[in-house]
C-alpha positions, 0 to 999 in steps of 0.5 A: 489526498493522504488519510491521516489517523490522530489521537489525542494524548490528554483524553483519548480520542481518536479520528482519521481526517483527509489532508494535503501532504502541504497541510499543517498538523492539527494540534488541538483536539475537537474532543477535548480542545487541548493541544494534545492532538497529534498525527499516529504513525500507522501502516498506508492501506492500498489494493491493487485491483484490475490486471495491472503489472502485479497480476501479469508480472509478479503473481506466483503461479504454474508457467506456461508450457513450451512448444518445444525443447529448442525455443526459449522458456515460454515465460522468459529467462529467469522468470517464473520458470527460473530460466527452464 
């Protein structure tokens, strides 16, 4: 469930409440008991964590090293290595 961050425009206060996307807006603040509450807009918060694609596919990073000069790039065409 999504985090969503309200603030009151009457007295200034500030809260973040767990909600389904389904769930009505909250409009009166607890603070203050005005139907000044509304939803912020604010950036969403995520890591990536273990060795999911991010890690494996698109991390920067040196390329491995071919074998030899007739086989192809060791990373894949137009990868890491630009196709070397």
């Amino acid at each position: 469930m999504p985090i969503y961050e309200y603030r009151c425009s009457d007295c200034g206060f500030q809260k973040e409440f767990i909600q389904k996307m389904s769930d009505a807006p909250l409009t009166t603040c607890p603070e203050c008991g005005k139907e000044t509450f509304s939803k912020m807009l604010s950036a969403a918060g995520f890591q990536l964590k273990g060795s999911g694609w991010y890690q494996t596919d698109f991390k920067g990073g040196s390329c491995p090293a071919k074998e030899d000069s007739k086989s192809a790039p060791a990373c894949g065409t137009g990868g890491c290595c630009g196709g070397n």
